[in-house]
C-alpha angles and dihedrals in degrees: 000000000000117000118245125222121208140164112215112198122189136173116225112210102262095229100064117100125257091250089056089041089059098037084057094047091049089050100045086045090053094047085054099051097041094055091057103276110132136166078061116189118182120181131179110226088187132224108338124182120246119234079220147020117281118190088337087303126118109185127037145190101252113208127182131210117194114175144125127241128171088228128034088238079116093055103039086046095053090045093052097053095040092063089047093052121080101203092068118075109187139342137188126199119206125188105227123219105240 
Protein backbone atom coordinates (compact mmCIF):
# COMPACT_ATOMS: atom_id res chain seq x y z
CA UNK A 1 0.00 0.00 0.00
CA UNK A 2 1.33 3.87 -0.98
CA UNK A 3 2.85 5.99 1.83
CA UNK A 4 1.06 9.12 2.86
CA UNK A 5 2.54 12.01 3.56
CA UNK A 6 0.88 14.61 6.14
CA UNK A 7 1.82 17.65 8.18
CA UNK A 8 0.17 17.75 11.21
CA UNK A 9 0.28 21.89 13.04
CA UNK A 10 -0.76 22.47 16.10
CA UNK A 11 -0.73 25.64 18.60
CA UNK A 12 0.29 24.95 22.17
CA UNK A 13 -1.58 27.58 24.90
CA UNK A 14 1.28 30.36 25.46
CA UNK A 15 1.06 30.30 29.26
CA UNK A 16 2.13 26.75 29.96
CA UNK A 17 5.90 26.20 31.14
CA UNK A 18 8.79 24.85 28.84
CA UNK A 19 8.89 21.21 30.99
CA UNK A 20 4.87 20.67 30.19
CA UNK A 21 5.53 21.98 26.52
CA UNK A 22 7.85 19.33 26.08
CA UNK A 23 5.96 16.65 28.01
CA UNK A 24 3.02 17.45 25.43
CA UNK A 25 5.48 17.31 22.19
CA UNK A 26 7.06 13.73 23.44
CA UNK A 27 3.61 12.42 23.88
CA UNK A 28 2.00 13.69 20.57
CA UNK A 29 5.03 12.47 18.93
CA UNK A 30 4.56 9.27 20.49
CA UNK A 31 0.92 9.07 19.63
CA UNK A 32 2.00 9.61 16.35
CA UNK A 33 4.47 7.14 16.20
CA UNK A 34 2.54 4.47 18.06
CA UNK A 35 -0.51 4.62 15.66
CA UNK A 36 1.99 3.74 12.28
CA UNK A 37 3.37 7.13 11.34
CA UNK A 38 7.09 6.91 10.86
CA UNK A 39 9.88 9.15 9.31
CA UNK A 40 8.50 11.42 12.12
CA UNK A 41 9.79 15.00 12.14
CA UNK A 42 8.65 17.20 14.81
CA UNK A 43 9.79 20.78 14.89
CA UNK A 44 8.99 23.63 17.34
CA UNK A 45 8.01 27.25 15.10
CA UNK A 46 7.92 29.19 18.48
CA UNK A 47 5.42 31.89 19.96
CA UNK A 48 3.50 33.57 16.97
CA UNK A 49 1.23 36.07 17.30
CA UNK A 50 -2.81 35.38 16.32
CA UNK A 51 -4.68 37.84 13.71
CA UNK A 52 -7.64 37.22 16.48
CA UNK A 53 -8.41 36.27 19.60
CA UNK A 54 -8.47 32.36 20.35
CA UNK A 55 -9.76 31.28 23.38
CA UNK A 56 -8.96 34.83 24.83
CA UNK A 57 -5.30 34.23 23.78
CA UNK A 58 -3.31 36.31 21.26
CA UNK A 59 -0.35 34.91 20.80
CA UNK A 60 0.54 30.82 20.65
CA UNK A 61 3.50 28.10 20.60
CA UNK A 62 3.35 26.91 17.12
CA UNK A 63 4.70 22.93 16.65
CA UNK A 64 4.97 20.97 13.32
CA UNK A 65 4.69 17.40 12.65
CA UNK A 66 5.86 16.21 9.29
CA UNK A 67 5.79 12.44 8.86
CA UNK A 68 4.25 9.19 6.32
CA UNK A 69 1.96 6.48 7.30
CA UNK A 70 0.16 3.80 4.95
CA UNK A 71 -3.57 4.73 7.01
CA UNK A 72 -4.60 7.71 8.24
CA UNK A 73 -4.97 5.68 12.50
CA UNK A 74 -1.78 8.66 13.27
CA UNK A 75 -3.89 11.51 12.07
CA UNK A 76 -7.24 10.66 13.42
CA UNK A 77 -5.32 9.89 16.89
CA UNK A 78 -3.82 12.82 17.02
CA UNK A 79 -7.02 14.50 16.12
CA UNK A 80 -8.99 12.76 18.91
CA UNK A 81 -6.68 13.72 21.80
CA UNK A 82 -6.06 17.10 20.63
CA UNK A 83 -9.66 18.05 21.00
CA UNK A 84 -9.70 16.44 24.51
CA UNK A 85 -6.63 18.41 25.68
CA UNK A 86 -6.92 21.81 26.78
CA UNK A 87 -3.45 23.01 26.21
CA UNK A 88 -3.78 22.78 22.72
CA UNK A 89 -5.81 25.43 20.98
CA UNK A 90 -6.22 24.50 17.47
CA UNK A 91 -4.57 22.10 14.84
CA UNK A 92 -4.81 21.52 11.44
CA UNK A 93 -3.66 18.35 9.59
CA UNK A 94 -2.62 18.61 5.54
CA UNK A 95 -1.87 15.73 3.36
CA UNK A 96 1.33 16.68 1.55
CA UNK A 97 2.00 15.77 -2.47
CA UNK A 98 5.13 13.57 -2.47
Amino acid sequence: MAKTKYEVTYIIKPDIDEDSKKALVERYDKVVKDNGAEDLDSKDWGKRRFAYEIEKYREGTYHILTFTAENADAVNEFGRLSRIDGSILRSMTVKLDK
